[in-house]
C-alpha positions in Angstrom: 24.4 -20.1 -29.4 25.2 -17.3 -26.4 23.5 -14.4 -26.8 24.5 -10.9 -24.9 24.2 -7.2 -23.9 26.8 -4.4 -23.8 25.5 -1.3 -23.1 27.8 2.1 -22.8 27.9 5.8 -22.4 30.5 8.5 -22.7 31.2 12.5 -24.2 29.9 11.8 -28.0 32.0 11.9 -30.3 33.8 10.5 -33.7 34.6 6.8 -34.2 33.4 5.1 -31.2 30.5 3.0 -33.0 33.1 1.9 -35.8 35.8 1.5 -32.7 33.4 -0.9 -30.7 31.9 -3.1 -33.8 35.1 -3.7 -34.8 36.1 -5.1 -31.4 32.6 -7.4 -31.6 33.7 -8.6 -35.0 37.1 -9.8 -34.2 35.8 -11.3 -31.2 33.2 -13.4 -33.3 30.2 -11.2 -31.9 27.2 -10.9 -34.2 25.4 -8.1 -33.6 21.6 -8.7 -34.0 20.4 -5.4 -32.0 21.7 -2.1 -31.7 20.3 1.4 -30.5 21.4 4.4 -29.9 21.1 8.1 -28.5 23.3 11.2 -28.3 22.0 13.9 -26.0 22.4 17.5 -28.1 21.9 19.4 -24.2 24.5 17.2 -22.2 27.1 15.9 -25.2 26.5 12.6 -24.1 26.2 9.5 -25.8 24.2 6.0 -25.1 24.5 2.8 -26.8 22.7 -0.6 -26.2 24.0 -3.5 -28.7 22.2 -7.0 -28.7 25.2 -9.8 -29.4 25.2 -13.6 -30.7 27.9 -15.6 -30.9 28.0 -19.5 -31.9 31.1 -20.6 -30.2 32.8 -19.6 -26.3 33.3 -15.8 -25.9 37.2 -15.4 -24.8 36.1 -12.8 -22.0 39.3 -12.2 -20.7 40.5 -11.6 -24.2 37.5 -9.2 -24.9 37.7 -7.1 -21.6 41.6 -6.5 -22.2 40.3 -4.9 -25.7 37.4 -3.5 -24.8 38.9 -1.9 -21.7 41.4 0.2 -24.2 38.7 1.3 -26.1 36.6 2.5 -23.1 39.6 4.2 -21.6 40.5 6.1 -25.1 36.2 7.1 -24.9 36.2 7.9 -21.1 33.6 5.1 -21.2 31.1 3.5 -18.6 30.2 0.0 -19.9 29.3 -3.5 -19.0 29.0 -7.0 -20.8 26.1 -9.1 -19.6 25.0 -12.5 -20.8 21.1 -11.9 -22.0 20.4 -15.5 -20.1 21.6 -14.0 -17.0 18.1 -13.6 -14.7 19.2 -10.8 -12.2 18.4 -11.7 -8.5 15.3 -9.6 -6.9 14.2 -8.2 -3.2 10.8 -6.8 -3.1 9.7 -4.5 -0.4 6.1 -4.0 0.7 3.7 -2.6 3.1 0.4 -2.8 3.7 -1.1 -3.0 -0.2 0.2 -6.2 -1.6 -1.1 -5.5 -5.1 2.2 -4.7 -6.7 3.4 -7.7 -5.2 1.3 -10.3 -6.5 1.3 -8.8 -9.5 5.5 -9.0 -9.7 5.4 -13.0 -8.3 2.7 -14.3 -11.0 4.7 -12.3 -14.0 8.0 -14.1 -12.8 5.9 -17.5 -12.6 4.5 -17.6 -16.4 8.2 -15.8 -17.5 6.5 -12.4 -18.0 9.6 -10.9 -16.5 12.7 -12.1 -16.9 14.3 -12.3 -13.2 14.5 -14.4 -9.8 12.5 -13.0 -6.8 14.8 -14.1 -3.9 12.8 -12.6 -1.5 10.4 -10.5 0.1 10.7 -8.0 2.9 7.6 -5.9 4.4 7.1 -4.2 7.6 3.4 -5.8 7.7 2.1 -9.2 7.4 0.2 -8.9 4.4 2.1 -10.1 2.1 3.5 -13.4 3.4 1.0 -16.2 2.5 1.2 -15.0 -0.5 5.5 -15.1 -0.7 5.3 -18.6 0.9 2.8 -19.8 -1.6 4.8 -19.0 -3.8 8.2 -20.6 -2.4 9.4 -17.6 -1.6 11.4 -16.9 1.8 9.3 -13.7 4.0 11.3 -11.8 6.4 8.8 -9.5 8.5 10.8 -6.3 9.7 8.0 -4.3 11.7 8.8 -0.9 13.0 9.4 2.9 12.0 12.3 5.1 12.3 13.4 3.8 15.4 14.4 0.5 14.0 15.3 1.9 10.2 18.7 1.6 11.3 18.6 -2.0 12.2 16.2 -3.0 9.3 18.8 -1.6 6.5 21.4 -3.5 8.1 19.1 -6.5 7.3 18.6 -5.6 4.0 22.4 -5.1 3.0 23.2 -8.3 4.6 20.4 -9.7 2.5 21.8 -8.0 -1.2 25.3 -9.6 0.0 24.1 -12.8 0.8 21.7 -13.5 -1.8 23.7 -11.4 -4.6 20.9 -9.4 -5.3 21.1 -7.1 -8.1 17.7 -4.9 -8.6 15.2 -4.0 -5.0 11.9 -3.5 -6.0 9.7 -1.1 -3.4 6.3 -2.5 -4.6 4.7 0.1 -2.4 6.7 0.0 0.3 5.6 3.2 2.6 8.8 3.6 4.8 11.8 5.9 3.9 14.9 4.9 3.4 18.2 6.8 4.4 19.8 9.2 2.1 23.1 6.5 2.9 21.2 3.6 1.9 20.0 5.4 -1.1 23.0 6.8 -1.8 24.7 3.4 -1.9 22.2 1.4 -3.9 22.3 3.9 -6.6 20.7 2.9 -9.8 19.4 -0.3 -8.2 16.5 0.3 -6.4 13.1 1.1 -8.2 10.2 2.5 -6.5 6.6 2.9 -7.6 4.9 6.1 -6.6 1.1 6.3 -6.9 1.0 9.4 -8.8 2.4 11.2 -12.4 5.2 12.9 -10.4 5.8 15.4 -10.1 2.5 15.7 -9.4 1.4 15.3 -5.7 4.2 13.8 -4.1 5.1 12.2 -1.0 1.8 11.1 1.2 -1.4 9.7 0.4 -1.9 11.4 -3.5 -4.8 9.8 -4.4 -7.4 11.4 -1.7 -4.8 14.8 -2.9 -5.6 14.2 -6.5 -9.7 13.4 -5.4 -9.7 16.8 -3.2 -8.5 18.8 -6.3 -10.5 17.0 -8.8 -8.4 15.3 -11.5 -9.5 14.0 -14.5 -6.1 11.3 -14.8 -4.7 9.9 -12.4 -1.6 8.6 -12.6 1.7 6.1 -11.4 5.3 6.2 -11.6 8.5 4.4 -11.5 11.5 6.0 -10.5 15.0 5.2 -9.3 15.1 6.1 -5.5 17.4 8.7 -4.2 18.1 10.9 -1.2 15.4 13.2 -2.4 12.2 11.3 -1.9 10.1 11.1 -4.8 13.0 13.0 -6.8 14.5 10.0 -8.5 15.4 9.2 -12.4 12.0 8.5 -13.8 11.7 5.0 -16.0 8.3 4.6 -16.6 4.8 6.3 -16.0 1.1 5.8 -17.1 -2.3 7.3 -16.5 -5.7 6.5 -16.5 -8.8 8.4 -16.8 -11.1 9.8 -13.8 -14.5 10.4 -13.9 -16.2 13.3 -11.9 -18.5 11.0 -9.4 -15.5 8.7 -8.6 -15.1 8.7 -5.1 -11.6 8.0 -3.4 -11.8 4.2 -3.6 -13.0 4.3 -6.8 -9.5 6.0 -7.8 -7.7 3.8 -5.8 -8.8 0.8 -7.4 -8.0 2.5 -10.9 -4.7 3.6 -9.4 -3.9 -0.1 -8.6 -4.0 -1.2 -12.0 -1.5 1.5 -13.2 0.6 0.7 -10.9 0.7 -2.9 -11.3 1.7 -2.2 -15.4 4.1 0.8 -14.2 6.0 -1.2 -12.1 6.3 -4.0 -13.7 7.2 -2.3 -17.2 9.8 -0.7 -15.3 11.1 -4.1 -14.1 11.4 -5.4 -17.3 13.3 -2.1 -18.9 16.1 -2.9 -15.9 16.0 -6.9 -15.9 17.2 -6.5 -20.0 19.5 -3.4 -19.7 17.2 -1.1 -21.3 17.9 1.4 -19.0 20.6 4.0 -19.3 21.1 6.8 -16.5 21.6 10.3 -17.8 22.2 12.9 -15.1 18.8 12.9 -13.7 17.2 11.4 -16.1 17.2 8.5 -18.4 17.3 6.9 -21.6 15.0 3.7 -22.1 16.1 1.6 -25.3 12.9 -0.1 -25.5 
C-alpha cells in the first residue's frame, strides 16, 4: 500500500474537484481524505486530498495528466508520498527550549521529519545536538558576519536537501534576500500573540503593560520581521503577581506546543499559503 498527498490552489471555479478525482480514479488512487476551502474575499480555492493506492503509481503517466488539468485551472500543485520525512535545519540562540523540545518529538515519532542539523550562534545547544547524533555547526557573530553565515546555511539546504528551517528561537535577522528566497520554508516562533509586541524582548513588554495572556506564535518568515503568514498561535493565562520570569517560564511552554504544532501542519502538507495568510487543513 503507498499512500500520498496532493495539495492544490487556483481562481475557484466549476469542475475542478470532479476534473481532479477523475484523474485519481483512472490512475488507481483511492482517496481516503479530502478538504477543502474557497476564499469568498480573494476567489481562491485550496484543496488537500489524502491518496492510497495498492499497486506502483505510473508518476510519469499521472504528472502528463495532471499537468493538463492544472494548466486548464491555472493551478499550483504538488504530489508528495505521505512516507516521505522532509529533511530539517533548526536554528538557535541562546534559549535552547524549543530545541530540545523539536529533537525528543522527532525521537518517539511525535513529528514526522529528519533533523539534519542544528545551527546556533551560541553554544548552548550543542551537547544536546550531539547527544542526540546530530551534527552542530556553531556560527558566532552579528551582522558583520550575516553575510558569511547565510552562505553557510544555503550551502547546508543544498547539501543536505533540506526542505523546512526551523528558527527555534533563533535571535538574529535574516536578510530580506535570504528570506525572500526561502519563501514558504522557513518557520519562526515568536514569543508573543503577534501582532502584539513585536520584535525585541516581549515578554518584560507584555509584564510592563500588564497582560493578563501571554502569548506565542508561529509564522512563515519574510522581509518584514515579525510580519510573516501566521500558522499557529496559543496563549496562556497571567496572573497579576507574576514577575518577568514567572512569564517567561509560562511563555516557554507555549512556545514549545506552538512551534511544534506548526511543524507538524508543514511536515504533512497541511499548510496552504493564501496571500498573507494561510489555510491550515488540520
Amino acid at each position: 500500500m503507498q499512500n500520498f498527498i496532493v495539495t492544490l490552489s487556483c481562481q475557484d471555479g466549476l469542475g475542478i474537484v470532479a476534473a481532479v478525482s477523475q484523474i485519481f480514479a483512472e490512475a488507481g488512487l483511492n482517496i481516503d481524505e479530502s478538504q477543502q476551502f474557497s476564499d469568498a474575499n480573494s476567489g481562491m480555492f485550496f484543496m488537500r486530498i489524502g491518496l492510497s493506492l495498492q499497486n506502483e503509481l505510473d508518476r510519469p503517466a499521472f504528472d502528463k495528466k495532471f499537468s493538463a488539468v492544472a494548466a486548464k485551472f491555472d493551478m499550483n500543485w504538488k504530489l508528495v508520498n505521505a512516507a516521505h520525512r522532509p529533511r530539517a535545519l533548526v536554528m538557535v540562540s541562546k534559549f535552547d527550549h524549543c530545541l530540545v523540545d523539536l529533537i525528543y518529538r522527532c525521537q518517539t515519532n511525535s513529528l514526522h521529519m529528519q533533523i539534519s542539523g542544528v545551527i546556533s550562534n551560541h553554544q548552548v545547544g550543542q551537547q544536546w545536538s550531539e547527544n542526540a547524533g546530530l551534527a552542530f555547526h556553531y556560527r558566532p557573530g552579528g551582522a558583520d558576519r550575516r553575510a558569511e553565515n547565510e552562505a553557510h546555511l544555503l550551502e547546508l539546504i543544498e547539501t543536505e536537501n533540506i526542505e523546512l528551517v526551523i528558527l527555534a528561537r533563533y535571535m538574529q535577522v535574516l536578510s530580506p534576500e535570504l528570506a525572500a528566497g526561502l519563501a514558504g520554508r522557513i518557520i519562526n516562533i515568536h514569543h508573543s500573540f503577534l501582532p502584539s509586541f513585536k520584535g525585541a524582548v516581549p515578554y518584560s513588554r507584555a509584564h510592563e503593560r500588564g497582560v493578563k495572556m501571554i502569548g506565542a506564535t508561529a509564522h512563515f518568515v519574510t522581509p518584514d520581521l515579525d510580519e510573516g503568514p501566521i500558522i499557529t498561535q496559543g496563549v496562556a493565562d497571567i496572573r497579576h503577581d507574576m514577575t518577568i520570569d514567572d512569564l517567561i517560564d509560562v511563555g516557554r511552554d507555549v512556545e514549545r506546543s506552538v512551534l511544534a504544532r506548526a511543524v507538524r501542519l508543514f511536515t504533512e502538507h497541511r499548510i496552504l499559503l493564501n496571500g498573507q495568510k494561510t489555510v491550515i487543513f488540520d
